[in-house]
N, C-alpha and C positions, 0 to 999 in steps of 0.2 A: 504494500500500500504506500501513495506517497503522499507525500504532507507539501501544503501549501508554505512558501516560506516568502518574503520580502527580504527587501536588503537594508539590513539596522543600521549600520555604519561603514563606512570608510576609513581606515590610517592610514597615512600615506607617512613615510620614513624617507625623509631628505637624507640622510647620510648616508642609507645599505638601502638595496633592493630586499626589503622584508614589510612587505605592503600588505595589508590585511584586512579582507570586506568579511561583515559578519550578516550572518542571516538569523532572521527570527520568524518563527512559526508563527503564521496570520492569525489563529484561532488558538494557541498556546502562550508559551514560556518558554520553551526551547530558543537557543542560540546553538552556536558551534563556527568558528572563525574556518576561514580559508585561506593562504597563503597565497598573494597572486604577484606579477611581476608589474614593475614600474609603467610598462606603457599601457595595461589592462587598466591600473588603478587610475593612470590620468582619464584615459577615455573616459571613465567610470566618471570619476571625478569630473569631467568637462561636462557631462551628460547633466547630472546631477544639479551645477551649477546653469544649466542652460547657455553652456556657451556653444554658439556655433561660428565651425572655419570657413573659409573659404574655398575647401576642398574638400572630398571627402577622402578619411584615415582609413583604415582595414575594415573595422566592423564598420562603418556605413557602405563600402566597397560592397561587402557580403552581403547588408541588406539587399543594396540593386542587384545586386548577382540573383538573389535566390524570388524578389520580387520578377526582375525581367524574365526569367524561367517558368512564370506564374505560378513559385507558392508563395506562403504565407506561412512565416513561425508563428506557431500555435502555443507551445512551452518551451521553456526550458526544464529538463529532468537530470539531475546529478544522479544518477545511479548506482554507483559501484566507489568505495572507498579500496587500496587496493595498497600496501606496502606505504601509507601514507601520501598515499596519491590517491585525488580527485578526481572522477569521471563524469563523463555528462553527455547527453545526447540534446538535440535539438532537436525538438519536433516540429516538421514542415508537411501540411498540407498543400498539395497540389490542385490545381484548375481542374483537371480529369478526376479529382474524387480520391487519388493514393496519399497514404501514410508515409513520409518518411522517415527515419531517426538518423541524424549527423552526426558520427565522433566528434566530439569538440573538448577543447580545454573547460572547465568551470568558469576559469576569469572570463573567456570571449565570450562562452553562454551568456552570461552573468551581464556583458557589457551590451551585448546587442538587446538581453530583457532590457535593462534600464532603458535603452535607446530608444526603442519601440513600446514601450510599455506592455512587456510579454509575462504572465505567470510563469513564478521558478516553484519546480516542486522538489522534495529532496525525498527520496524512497526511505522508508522509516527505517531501515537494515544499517543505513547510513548516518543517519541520524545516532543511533544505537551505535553503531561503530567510531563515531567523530566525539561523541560525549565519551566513552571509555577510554579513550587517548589522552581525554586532555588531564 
């Protein structure tokens, strides 16, 4: 089963790349932080702030990519905790009516949710497994 999550916060670490978004359970109390790299956390952060560039960076890139293709990300799903590493699929509905699910990093799911205003869900095995770590 997966549980609905939002993104609680953002740290961003000027000194080391050890940037960290936290999620929180929509309809809970659950957190559990994620370790993401410098340019996920800006995007994250620029999204957040409603700053827009003049161009578009990777995840906007991938939005057009996977809009010009006619789907539509439906979720984000982190699924699999795995040696301390974060999984995640993108879930993209196509024009023709198919289900897709995308390998993806957490940070870039995570970036393109914010982006587009997409549900992240986190499968409760995950959950359970990121709160035992910590």
């Amino acid at each position: 089963m997966a549980v609905r999550m939002e993104l609680s916060r953002i740290l961003i670490a000027d000194q080391h790349d050890l940037n960290v978004i936290e999620l929180l359970e929509v309809d809970g109390e659950r957190t559990f932080p994620i370790l993401i790299g410098v340019v996920e956390a800006e995007a994250i952060k620029r999204r957040l702030q409603g700053i827009e560039l003049k161009r578009p960076l990777t995840h906007e890139l991938m939005m057009s990519i996977i809009d010009a293709f006619g789907g539509t990300i439906k979720e984000v799903r982190i699924n699999d905790l795995n040696d301390h590493t974060f999984f995640a699929l993108l879930i993209i509905h196509t024009d023709d009516d198919r289900i897709m699910e995308i390998d993806s990093r957490p940070s870039d799911a995570i970036a393109l949710a914010v982006a587009a205003e997409i549900p992240i869900f986190v499968e409760e095995s995950v959950i359970d497994s990121a709160m035992s770590d910590l």
